[in-house]
C-alpha positions in Angstrom: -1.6 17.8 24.6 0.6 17.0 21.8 2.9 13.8 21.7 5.6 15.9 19.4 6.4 18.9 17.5 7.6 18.5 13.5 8.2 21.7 11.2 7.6 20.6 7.8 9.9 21.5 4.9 7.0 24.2 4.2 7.8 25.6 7.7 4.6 24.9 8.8 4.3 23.6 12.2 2.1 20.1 12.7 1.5 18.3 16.1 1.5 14.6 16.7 -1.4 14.1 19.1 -2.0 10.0 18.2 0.5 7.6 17.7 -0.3 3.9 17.0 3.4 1.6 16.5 3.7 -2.1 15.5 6.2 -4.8 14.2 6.0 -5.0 10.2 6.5 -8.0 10.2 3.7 -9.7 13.6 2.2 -12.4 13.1 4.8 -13.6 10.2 5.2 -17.7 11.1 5.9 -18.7 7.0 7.8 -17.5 4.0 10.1 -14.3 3.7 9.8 -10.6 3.6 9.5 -10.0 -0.4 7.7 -8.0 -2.5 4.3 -9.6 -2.6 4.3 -10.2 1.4 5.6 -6.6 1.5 2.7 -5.2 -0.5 -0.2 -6.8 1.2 1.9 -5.1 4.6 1.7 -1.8 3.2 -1.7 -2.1 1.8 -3.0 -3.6 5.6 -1.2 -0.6 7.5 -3.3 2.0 5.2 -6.8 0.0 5.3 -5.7 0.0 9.4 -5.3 4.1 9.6 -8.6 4.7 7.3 -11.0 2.4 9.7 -9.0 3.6 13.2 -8.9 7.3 12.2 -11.6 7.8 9.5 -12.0 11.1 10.2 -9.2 13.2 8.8 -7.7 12.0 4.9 -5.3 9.1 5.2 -1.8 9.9 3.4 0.4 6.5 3.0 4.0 7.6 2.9 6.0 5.0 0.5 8.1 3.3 2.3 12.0 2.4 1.3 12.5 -1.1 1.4 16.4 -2.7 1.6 17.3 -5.9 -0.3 20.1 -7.7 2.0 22.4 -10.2 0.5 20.0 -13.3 0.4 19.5 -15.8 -1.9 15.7 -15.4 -3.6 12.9 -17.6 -2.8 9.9 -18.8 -4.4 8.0 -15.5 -4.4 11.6 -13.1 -5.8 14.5 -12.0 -4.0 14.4 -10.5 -0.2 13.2 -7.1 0.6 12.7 -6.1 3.8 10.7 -2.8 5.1 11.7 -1.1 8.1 10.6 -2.9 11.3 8.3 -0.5 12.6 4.9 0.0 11.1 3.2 3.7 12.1 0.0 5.5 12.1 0.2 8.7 13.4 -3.2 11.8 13.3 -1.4 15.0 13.0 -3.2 18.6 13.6 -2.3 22.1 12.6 -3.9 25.6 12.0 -6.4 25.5 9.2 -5.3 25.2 5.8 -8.0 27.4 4.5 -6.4 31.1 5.8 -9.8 32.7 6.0 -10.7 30.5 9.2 -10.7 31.5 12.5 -7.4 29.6 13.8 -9.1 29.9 16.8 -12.1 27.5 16.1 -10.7 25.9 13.6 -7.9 23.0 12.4 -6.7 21.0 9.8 -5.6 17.3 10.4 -4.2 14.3 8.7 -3.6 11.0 9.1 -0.5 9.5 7.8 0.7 5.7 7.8 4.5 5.1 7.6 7.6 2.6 8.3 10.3 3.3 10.5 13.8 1.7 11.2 12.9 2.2 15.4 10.2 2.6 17.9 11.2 6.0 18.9 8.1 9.1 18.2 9.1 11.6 15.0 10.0 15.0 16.5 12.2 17.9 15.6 14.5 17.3 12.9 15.4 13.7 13.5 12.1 13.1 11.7 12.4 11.4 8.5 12.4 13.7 5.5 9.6 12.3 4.2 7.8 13.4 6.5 8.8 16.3 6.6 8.6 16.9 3.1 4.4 15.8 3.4 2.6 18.5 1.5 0.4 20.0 4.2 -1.8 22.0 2.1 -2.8 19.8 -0.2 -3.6 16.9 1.7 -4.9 18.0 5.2 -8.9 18.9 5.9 -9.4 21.8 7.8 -12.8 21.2 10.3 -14.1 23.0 13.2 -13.6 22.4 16.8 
């Protein structure tokens, strides 16, 4: 049983069948969002989906960070990533069309920040992922 339904830019239809959702910003007692805090965030999220889901290809989609009206710190002005951090394992019929969509799928894992908690589906996804180029990045493996 899927979680959601997304139709990718390609049309090609992918099902979100894990979904794993956190604060960016947990565990964050000192300092500021910035740019080096914000890297070592991003860089923890992917390192997360590749040991929790090692077996489809993680894809990190780059996330859009904001810089509010603050007043830089020590470590460069304030830029903040959206407040929810994601790790999602999509599936879809095999990339490869001489296998047997029967026995066979492709899957992905893709890491990600959202502005809220709520699970990607129909077209208030976020473009990027919609835009994620299927082919190239999914594995296709047998059921």
């Amino acid at each position: 049983m899927s979680l959601a339904q997304i139709v990718l830019s390609s049309g090609r239809s992918i099902e979100l069948t894990k979904l794993v959702m956190s604060s960016t910003y947990e565990g964050m007692l000192e300092g500021y969002p910035c740019k080096p805090i914000n890297e070592m965030q991003v860089r923890g999220l992917q390192r997360q989906a590749e040991r929790a889901f090692s077996f489809a290809p993680v894809h990190l989609v780059p996330p859009s960070p904001e810089y509010p009206e603050s007043a830089a710190g020590a470590f460069g002005p304030v830029e903040v990533l959206p407040a929810v951090a994601c790790i999602g394992v999509f599936r879809s019929t095999p990339v490869d069309p001489e296998l047997d969509p029967v026995l066979n799928r492709s899957a992905l894992t893709v890491a990600w920040f959202q502005p809220t908690p709520d699970v990607p589906s129909g077209e208030e996804t976020d473009p990027a992922l919609r835009d994620l180029p299927w082919e190239e990045l999914a594995e296709d493996h047998e059921l």
